[in-house]
N, C-alpha and C positions, 0 to 999 in steps of 0.2 A: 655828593648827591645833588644834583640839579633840578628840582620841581618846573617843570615848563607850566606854566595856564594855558590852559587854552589853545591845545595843541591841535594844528587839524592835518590830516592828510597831504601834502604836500608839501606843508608848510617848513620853509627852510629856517632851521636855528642855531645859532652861532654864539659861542661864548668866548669867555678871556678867565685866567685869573693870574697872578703873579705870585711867586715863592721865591723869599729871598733866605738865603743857610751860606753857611758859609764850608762849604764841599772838605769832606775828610781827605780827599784823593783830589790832583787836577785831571779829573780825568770825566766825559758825560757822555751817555749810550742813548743814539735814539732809536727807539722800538717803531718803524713807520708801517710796518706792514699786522694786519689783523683777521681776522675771521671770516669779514666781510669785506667787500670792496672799499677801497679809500679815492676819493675822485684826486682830490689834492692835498697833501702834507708840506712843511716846510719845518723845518731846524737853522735858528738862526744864533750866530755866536759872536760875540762881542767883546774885544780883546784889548789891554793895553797896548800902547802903543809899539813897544819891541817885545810884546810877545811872540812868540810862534806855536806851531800848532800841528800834529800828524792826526791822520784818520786812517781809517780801518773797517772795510766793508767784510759783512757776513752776509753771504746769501742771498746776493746781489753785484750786479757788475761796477764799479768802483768809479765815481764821479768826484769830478773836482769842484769846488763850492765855486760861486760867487761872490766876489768883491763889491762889500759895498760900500768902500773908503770907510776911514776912518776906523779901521782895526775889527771891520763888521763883516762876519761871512755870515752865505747864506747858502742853504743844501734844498731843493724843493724836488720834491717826487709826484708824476700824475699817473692814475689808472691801473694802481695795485692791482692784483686779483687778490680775492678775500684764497685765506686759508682754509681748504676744505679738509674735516675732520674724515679720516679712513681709519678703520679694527690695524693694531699693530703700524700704524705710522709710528717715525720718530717722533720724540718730543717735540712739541710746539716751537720753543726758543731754538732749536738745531734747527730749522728748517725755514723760520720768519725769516725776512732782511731785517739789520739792523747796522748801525753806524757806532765806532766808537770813535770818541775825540779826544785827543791828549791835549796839552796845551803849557806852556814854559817857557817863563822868561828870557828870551835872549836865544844866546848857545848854552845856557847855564841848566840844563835838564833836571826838575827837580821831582822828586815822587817820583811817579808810575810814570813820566814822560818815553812812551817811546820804544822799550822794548821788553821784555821777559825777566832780565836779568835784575832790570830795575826797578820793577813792581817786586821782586821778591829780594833786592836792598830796601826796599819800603816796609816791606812788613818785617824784615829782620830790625829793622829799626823801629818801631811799634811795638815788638815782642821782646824786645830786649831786656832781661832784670824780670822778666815775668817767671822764670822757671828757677827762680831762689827757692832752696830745702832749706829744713827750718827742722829743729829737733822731734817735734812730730809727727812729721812726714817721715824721718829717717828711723824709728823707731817702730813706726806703722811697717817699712819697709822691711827693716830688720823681723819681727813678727811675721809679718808675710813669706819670708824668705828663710822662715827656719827648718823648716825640713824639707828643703827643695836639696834636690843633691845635685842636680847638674845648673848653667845659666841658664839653658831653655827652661827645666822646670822652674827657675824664677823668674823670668821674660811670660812664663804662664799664668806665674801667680799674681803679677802685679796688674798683668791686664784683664784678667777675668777680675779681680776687684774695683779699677776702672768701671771695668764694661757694667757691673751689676750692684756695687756701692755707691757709688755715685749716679746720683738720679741728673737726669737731661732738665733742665731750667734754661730759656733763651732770653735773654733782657739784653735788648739792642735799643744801646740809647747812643746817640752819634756816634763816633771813635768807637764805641762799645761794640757796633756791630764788626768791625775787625781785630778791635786789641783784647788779646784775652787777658782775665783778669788771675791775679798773682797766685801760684802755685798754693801755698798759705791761705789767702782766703777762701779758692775753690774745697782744700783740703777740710779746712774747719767749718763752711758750710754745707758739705757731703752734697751740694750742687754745680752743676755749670757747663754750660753748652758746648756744643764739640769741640769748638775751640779750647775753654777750660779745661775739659776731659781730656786734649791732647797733650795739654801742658803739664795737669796735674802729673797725666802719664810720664811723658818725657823725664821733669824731674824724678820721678820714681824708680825709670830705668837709669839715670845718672848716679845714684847711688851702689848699682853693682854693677859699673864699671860697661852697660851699654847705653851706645850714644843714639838719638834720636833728634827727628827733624818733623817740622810743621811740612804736611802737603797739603795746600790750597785745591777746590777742587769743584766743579759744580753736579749736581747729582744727577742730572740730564746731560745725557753722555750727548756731544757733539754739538754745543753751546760753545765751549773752548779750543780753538784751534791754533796753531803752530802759529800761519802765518798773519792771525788779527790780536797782538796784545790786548788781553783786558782784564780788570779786577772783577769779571762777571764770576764770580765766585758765593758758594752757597752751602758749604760744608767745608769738612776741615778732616784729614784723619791724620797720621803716624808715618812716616818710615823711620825705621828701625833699623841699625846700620849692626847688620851679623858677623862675629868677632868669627874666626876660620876652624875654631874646633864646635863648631852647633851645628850638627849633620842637617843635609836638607828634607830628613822624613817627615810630610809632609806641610811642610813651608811653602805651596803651592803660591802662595802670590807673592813671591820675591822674583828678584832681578838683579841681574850683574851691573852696578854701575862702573864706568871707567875709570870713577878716580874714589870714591867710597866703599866699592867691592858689593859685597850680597846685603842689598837691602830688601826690608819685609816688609808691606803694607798691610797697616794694623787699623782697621775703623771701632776705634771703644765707643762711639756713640749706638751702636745697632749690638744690641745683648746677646741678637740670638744666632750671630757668625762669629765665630770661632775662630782662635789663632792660626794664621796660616790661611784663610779663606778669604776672601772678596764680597762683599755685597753687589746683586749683579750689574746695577747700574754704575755702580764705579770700573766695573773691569772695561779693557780697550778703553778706558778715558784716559784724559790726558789730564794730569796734572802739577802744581807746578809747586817744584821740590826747592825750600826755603833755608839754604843756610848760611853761617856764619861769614861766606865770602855771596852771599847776593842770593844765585840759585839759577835753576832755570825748569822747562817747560819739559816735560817725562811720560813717555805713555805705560799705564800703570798694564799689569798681564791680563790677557783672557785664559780663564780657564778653563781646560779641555771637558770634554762632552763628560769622560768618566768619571771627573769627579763633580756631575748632578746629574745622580744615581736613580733612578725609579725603577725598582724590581718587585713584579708582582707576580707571586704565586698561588693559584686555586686550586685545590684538590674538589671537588666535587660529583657530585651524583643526580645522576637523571631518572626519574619514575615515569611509569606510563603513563599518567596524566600528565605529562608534561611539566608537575613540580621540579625548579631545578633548587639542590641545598649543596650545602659544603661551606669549607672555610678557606679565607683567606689571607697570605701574608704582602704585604709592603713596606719594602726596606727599601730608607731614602737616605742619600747621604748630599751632601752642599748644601748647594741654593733649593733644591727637592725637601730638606729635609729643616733649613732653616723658613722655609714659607710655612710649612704645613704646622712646623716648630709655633712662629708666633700666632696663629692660629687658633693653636690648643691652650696657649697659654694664658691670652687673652678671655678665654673663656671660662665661666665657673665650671669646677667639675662637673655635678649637675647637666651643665647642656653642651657636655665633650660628646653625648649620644647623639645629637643632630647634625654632626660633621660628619659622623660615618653614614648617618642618612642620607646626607647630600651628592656623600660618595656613589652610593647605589642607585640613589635616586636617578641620578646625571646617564647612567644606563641601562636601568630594568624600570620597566612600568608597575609593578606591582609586586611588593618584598615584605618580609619583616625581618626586622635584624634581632637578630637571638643574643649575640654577647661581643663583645668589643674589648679590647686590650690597649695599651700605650707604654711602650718600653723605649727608654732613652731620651725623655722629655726633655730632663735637664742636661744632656751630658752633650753643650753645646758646640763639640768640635767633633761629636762623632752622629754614626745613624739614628736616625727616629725608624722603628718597629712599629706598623700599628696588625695589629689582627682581628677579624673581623664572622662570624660565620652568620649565615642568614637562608632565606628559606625565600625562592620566587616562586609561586603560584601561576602556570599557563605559560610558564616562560618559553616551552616548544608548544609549537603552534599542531594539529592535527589536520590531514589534509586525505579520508581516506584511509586506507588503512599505511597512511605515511604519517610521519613525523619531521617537523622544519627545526631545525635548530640553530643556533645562529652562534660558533665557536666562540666570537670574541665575547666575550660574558662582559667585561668591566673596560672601561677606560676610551676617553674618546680624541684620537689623533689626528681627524682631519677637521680642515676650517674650510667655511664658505665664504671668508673674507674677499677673495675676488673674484666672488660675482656680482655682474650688475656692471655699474659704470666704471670705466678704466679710471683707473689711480693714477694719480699725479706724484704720489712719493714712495720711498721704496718700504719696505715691509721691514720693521725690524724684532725680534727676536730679544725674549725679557734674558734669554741666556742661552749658553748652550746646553746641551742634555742628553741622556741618553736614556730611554727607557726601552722595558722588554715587561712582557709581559708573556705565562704560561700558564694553561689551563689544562689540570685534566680533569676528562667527564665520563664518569663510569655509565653506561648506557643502558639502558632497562633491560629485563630479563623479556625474551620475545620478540626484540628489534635487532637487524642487522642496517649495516651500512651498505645506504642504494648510491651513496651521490658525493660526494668532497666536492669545496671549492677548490681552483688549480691556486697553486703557489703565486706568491706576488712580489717581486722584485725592481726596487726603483731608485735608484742612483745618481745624486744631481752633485755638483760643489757643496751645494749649502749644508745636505742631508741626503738621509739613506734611510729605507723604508723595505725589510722585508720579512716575508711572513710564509709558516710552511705548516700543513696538516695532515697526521697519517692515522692509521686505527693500528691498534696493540691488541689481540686477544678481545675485549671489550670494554677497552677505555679509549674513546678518543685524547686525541693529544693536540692543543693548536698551540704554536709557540713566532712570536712577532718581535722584531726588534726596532727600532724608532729613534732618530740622531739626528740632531742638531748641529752642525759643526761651523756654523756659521752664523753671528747675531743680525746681520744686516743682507737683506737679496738687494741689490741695485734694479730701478723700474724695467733694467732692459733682461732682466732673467726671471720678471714675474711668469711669465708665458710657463715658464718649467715651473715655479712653484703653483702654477693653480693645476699643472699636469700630474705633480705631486702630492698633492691633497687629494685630486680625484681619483689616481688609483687609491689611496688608503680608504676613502668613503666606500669604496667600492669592499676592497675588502672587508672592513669591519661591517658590512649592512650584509653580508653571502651568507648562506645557509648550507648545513650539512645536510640530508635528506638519509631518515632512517626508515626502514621498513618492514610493520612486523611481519614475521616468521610465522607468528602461529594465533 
């Protein structure tokens, strides 16, 4: 923090300060680009005399330093543009410039100097002896593992104990913020940050007989890339190397390696995704798989729309006044069901009623909620169930001896993100998904149907949007389907995503027009 006196208007202010550490890694990142404009930056580096040195540009076009004798380079940059904040941009670090520098004696390349393989010989050498069992842990494991009948049921048992006995603690004290600390002491202090958590894990599955590895990994997808080695790393999770009789029902985030066979990305830090699932900003990331011969750089799987599930079901009833009542079901499974999961859980029972108010709130003006349900809280590898019924007052509008009513009752699918000023980056997507939603509306005694909205049908790469309504006897029926198949649109196919938001606005805001009979 910097107190300036006497600061005025105009007035130009410059500082210094020096930090001297002596670096865990030969390796230093410079972050030149910000929020705001930058007029001029410089990164200056100062080397022994037969040292050498690689760089590695991100998000920027790749300049060679200055020579300024004497073992001294220098990198200077003019007239950044600041980084403008946009709804659904990438993460900030995916998208800044930044520089990373290696730097190593001679030809003698030591650490992270240089390429992928050798940053993850650096941490195999760092982690080494860390994942020693000890008769406590083997006994814990034995316990754990006694009425599991298959390996998968014990690959379940030992990480759902990870995931929720062991509480998350991060104490990054130099080296500390990369080396995790000894299987043993993580175990006997029932703490320890992901990295810990992976380790403790790993030793735990080495006990029956599966093998496991450290994936390095940053939680801001597109920070890490192929062709910029770096230690920019910021999480830690599991692969799990799957022996050929563990059927793949539902192991949804494994992958064939070429020389390992089906491994399974297991994150024990996040409680509330379940084995075989992803947390979504680790999916399509890349990250870099650590073993016993060095390792290298892996893009971890996306997973598909259908498994983050949002299904909502209304049975409901329409009065002449325009009261609309009924109840409703929501069956969510993945990332649907793991959001909505930490949620609730976070919350004292008590004030788990203000969630489902939120719910309705977000698309009826005026409600009361009569009774609310929660099935599947903790059963964190499968559906969360919520059920809900409640009571809108004036929800159809009167026009005459007409009635307005507006099918889509609950849930809102389109964004106004690009309006206004064009975007400079491209839209990304917290996962893919797939939602549907169906409502039926039993229709007052006295009204018939004068008016349906027409069907809506809309089809791009990224997603698919459609939606159809008929009348039964006298229940309306409207039923809408809603897909994500894509986390990232590139700036040059926004033009179809703002075409695609504007049909659904368009639908979800149409009215069915009733009309009484008598």
């Amino acid at each position: 923090m910097l107190p300036i006196p006497a600061a005025e208007v105009g007035a130009v202010i410059g500082y210094e300060y020096e930090q001297k550490r002596r670096p865990a890694i030969l390796e230093d990142s410079w972050f030149f680009q910000e929020d705001i404009p930058v007029l001029r930056t410089r990164f200056t580096l100062r080397l022994p005399g037969n040292w050498e040195l690689k760089s590695y540009w991100s998000n920027h076009a790749a300049l060679d330093p200055q020579s300024q004798g004497q073992g001294q380079w220098l990198w200077q940059l003019e007239n950044l543009p600041g980084i403008e904040s946009a709804p659904l941009m990438p993460p900030w670090p995916a998208i800044a410039g930044w520089l990373s520098v290696h730097y190593y004696p001679g030809q003698n390349a030591q650490g992270t100097a240089g390429s992928w393989q050798q940053i993850a010989a650096w941490y195999s050498q760092i982690s080494a002896g860390r994942r020693q069992s000890t008769p406590e842990i083997q006994q814990k494991v034995r316990q754990l593992a006694a009425s599991a009948t298959t390996r998968l049921d014990k690959i379940q048992a030992l990480t759902t104990f990870v995931q929720h006995d062991v509480r998350y603690v991060a104490i990054k004290i130099g080296i500390g913020g990369f080396q995790p600390h000894s299987a043993q002491e993580i175990f006997s202090n029932s703490y320890g940050d992901c990295k810990d958590k992976v380790t403790l894990l790993s030793t735990m599955l080495h006990e029956v007989g599966i093998e496991s590895y450290y994936v390095l990994i940053n939680t801001n997808r597109g920070v890490i890339r192929p062709e910029a080695p770096s230690l920019s790393f910021d999480h830690a999770i599991l692969a799990i190397r799957l022996p050929k009789d563990i059927p793949d029902n539902n192991l949804y985030a494994s992958t064939e390696h070429p020389v390992l066979g089906r491994i399974l990305f297991f994150d024990p830090t996040d409680s509330n995704t379940g084995l075989g699932y992803l947390p979504s900003a680790l999916q399509a990331n890349y990250g870099l798989l650590v073993t016993d011969q060095g390792g290298e750089l892996v893009q971890l799987p996306l997973l598909p729309p259908a498994l983050n599930r949002l299904s909502r079901v209304g049975k409901l009833a329409l009065s002449q006044d325009g009261t609309l009542s009924g109840n409703v079901q929501e069956i969510r499974g993945g990332q649907q069901a793991t959001l909505r999961r930490a949620q609730l859980l976070a919350m004292p029972v008590a004030d788990r009623k203000r969630l489902f108010e939120d719910i309705l709130a977000s698309s009826l003006g005026g409600f009361s909620l009569v009774d609310y349900q929660v099935e599947g809280l903790e059963n964190y590898g499968g559906d969360l169930i919520l059920r809900y019924r409640f009571v809108a007052e004036s929800y159809a509008k009167p026009a005459g001896n007409l009635l307005l009513v507006r099918p889509r009752v609950l849930g809102r699918k389109s964004d106004d993100l690009l309006e206004g000023k064009q975007r400079m980056y491209p839209v990304e997507f917290e996962r893919t998904s797939l939602e549907s939603d169906l409502y039926d509306i039993t229709l007052p005694t006295g009204y018939q149907i004068d008016e349906l909205p027409q069907t809506v049908n809309a089809s791009y790469p990224f997603g698919e949007y459609h939606s159809q309504i008929k009348v039964e006897g006298n229940v309306l029926h409207y039923q809408r389907d809603y897909k994500i198949s894509q986390i990232e649109v590139p700036t040059d196919h926004l033009a179809d995503l703002k075409a695609f938001f504007e049909k659904i606005a368009e639908d979800e805001s149409n009215t069915a027009v009733l009309k009484r009979t008598r």
